[in-house]
C-alpha positions, 0 to 999 in steps of 0.5 A: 687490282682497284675496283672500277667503282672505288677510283670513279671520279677521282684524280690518282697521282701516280705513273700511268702504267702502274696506275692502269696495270691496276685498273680492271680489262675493258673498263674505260669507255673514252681517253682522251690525252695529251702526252708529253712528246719530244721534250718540247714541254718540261713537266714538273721533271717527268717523262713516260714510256709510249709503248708500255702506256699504249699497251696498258690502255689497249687493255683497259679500253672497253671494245668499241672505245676510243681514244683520243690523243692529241700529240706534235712534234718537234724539228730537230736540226732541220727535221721534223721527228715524227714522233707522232706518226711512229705512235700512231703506227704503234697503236695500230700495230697492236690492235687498234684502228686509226679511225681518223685523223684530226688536226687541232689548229691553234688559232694565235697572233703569230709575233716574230718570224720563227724559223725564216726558212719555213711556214709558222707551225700553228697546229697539232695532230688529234689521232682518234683510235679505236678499239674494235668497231666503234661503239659511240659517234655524236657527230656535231653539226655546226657547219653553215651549209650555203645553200640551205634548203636546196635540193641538191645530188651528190657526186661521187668519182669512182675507181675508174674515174667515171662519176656516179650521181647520187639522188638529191636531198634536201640540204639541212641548214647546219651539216656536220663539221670537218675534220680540222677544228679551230679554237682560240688559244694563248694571250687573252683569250678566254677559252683556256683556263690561265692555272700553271700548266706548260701545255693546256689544251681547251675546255672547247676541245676537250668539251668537242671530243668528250660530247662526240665519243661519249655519252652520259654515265662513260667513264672517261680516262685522261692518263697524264691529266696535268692540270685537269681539263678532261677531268673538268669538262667531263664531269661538266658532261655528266660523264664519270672520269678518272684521272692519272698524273705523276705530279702531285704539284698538277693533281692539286691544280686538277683538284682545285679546277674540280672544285669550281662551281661547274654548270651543266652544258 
């Protein structure tokens, strides 16, 4: 069994179930993921098994943790799998809350017409699951409230559809933001890094979802850290982090990102 201290900040190569089988019960504060899911991506060859990882991060998240896992699917002779769900029931069936459930919109220039029988596919699933009673919420106010200043009541309809008014407040110039999060990804953009990866997400996103369920000093878990994103972005936050890839190919990727000069956000 390692010693949480001993693999602190450090990038492991190895499977995550072998890995994490060896990392101490409720010792992770935050995960934060994006798995491999219905062959839509080839990895460097490798594959994983779900409900053996699942079971292992119930394990080792501290109570109150979170995890957030960013996941698809794939359509299959017409049909969407739904793998997605399927995890996410599983993680509820073995301890854990679905506290929310986020949609990663990708925001691209569409070239081509895809599949000419449906609606283009520009979005992924951000399941965020909680061990217990969450522990830490940062929420991010960045959203423009268009009547800034006002005194405004709230309305909220009850069960039996009668409307209950609440007293007003003074309306904040930025309130918190949804639950749908947009961030420019693919040609030139500059919110990804461009390293050899087949399924990077943005530092933005990563940056967004360390800062609302972490603090300073967590230790961050990413268990297929391919390229290193959660792993750069938490140091960036001042967050310990440990990442797990099976790849040595992705973990010298990872490393070297750990290398670049990193300013303090």
């Amino acid at each position: 069994m390692y010693k949480i201290e001993d693999i602190t900040n450090q990038i492991i190569c190895g499977d995550c179930v072998e890995v994490m089988k060896e990392i101490p019960e409720e010792s992770i504060d935050m995960v934060l993921t994006s798995p491999p899911y219905d062959n839509l991506r080839v990895y460097d060859g490798f594959s994983f098994n779900f409900k053996n990882t699942a079971n292992e991060l119930y394990r080792i998240l501290k109570s109150g943790g979170t995890i957030v896992w960013v996941v698809g699917d794939a359509t299959i002779d017409g049909s969407e799998t739904g793998t997605s769900f399927e995890q996410a029931l599983y993680f509820k069936s073995i301890g854990f809350k679905l506290h929310d459930t986020m949609i990663y919109y990708k925001n691209f220039f569409q070239v081509g017409s895809g599949n000419p029988t449906r609606y283009h596919n520009n979005f992924e699933y951000i399941f965020i699951l909680v061990k217990g009673k969450i522990k830490t919420f940062n929420g991010i106010k960045d959203r423009k409230n268009v009547v800034t200043g006002q005194m405004k009541a709230g309305q909220v309809r009850q069960k039996d559809g009668s409307i209950l008014t609440r007293p007003g407040n003074f309306v904040l110039e930025y309130g918190l933001r949804n639950n749908i999060w947009k961030y420019e990804v693919g040609g030139c953009k500059t919110t990804m890094d461009h390293v050899e990866h087949p399924a990077m997400f943005p530092e933005k996103l990563a940056q967004d979802h360390i800062i609302s369920w972490s603090n300073k000093g967590d230790i961050v878990l990413d268990p297929f850290n391919g390229s290193g994103t959660t792993t750069k972005i938490a140091k960036k936050l001042c967050r310990n982090y440990i990442g797990i890839e099976i790849s040595q190919k992705y973990v010298d990727i990872a490393k070297s990102r750990l290398r670049q000069d990193v300013l303090q956000i």
